[in-house]
N, C-alpha and C positions, 0 to 999 in steps of 0.2 A: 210216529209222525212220518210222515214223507220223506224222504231222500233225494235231495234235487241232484243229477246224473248230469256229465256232460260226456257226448261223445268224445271220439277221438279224432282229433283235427289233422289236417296237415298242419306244416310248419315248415318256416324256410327261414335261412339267417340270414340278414344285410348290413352288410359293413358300412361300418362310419367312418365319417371322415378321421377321426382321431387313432382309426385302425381296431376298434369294439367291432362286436358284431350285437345287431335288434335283433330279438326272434320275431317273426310275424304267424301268428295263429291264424288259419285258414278254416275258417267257420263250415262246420257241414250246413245240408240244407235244410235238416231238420234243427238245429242249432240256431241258425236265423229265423226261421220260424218262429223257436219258443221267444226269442229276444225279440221279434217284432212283438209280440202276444204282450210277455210284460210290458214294453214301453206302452202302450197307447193303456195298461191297467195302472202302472205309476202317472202318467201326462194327466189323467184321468183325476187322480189322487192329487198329485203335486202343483198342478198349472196355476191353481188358484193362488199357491203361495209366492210364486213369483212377480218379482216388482217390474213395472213395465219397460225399465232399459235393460232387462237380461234377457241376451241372445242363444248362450248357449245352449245347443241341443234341445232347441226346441220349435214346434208345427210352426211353420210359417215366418220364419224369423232364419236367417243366415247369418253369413260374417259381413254379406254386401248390408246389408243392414245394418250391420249393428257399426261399420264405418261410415257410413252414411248419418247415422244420429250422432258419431264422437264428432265429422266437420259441421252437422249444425252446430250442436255444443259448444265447440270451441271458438267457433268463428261470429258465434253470437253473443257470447256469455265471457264475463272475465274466469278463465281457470287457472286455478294456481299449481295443480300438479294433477298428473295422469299418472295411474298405475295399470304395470300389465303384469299379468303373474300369470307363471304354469305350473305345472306339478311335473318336474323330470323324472323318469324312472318310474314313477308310480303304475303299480298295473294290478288288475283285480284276481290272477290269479288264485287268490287265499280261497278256498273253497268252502262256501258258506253254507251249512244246513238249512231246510227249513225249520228247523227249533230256532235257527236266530232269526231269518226274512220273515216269514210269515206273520209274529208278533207285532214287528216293526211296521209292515203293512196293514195292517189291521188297526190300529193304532192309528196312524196317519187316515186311513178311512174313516174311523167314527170321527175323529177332530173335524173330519171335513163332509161329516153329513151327507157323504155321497157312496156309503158302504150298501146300499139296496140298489143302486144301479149297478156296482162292481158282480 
């Protein structure tokens, strides 16, 4: 099966205010490329699954957004709590075959009837 490859990126470290340092991975242009290629073949797959107040990372929809629907929300509606969650730390570095993505996608494609367009 396939072997999904990633170049070799630049990189640069930014210090935190706590005195850590972030690494920041500097995409090649061929690296952005394949990443734009996926995103619109998952958007494609996945769009449908999403429920209409999720903003994240996705066509047409920002953070101006998705603030703009929590003051309606709130200022219309009685709310008894807001949650905001992040995921710190978390990064995708783990290098994944395609023996594991490619199943997965596949998968997700026949559920969604849209594998003859893909």
């Amino acid at each position: 099966m396939l072997r999904l490859g990633v170049a070799a990126d630049r990189s640069v470290r930014i210090p935190k205010p706590d005195g850590r340092e972030r690494l920041l991975g500097i995409a090649s242009l061929e690296d952005k490329i394949v990443q734009q290629a996926v995103v619109w073949v998952l958007q494609a797959i996945y769009e449908q699954d999403f429920v209409g107040f999720s903003y994240g990372f996705r066509p047409s929809r920002s953070q101006h957004d998705a603030l703009d629907a929590l003051n309606v929300a709130i200022t219309s509606k009685r709310v008894n709590w807001i949650l905001d969650a992040d995921i710190e730390g978390f990064s995708f570095r783990r290098n994944a075959s395609s023996d594991e993505v490619v199943p997965i996608l596949c998968q997700a494609a026949a559920r969604t009837n849209r594998s003859q367009r893909l």
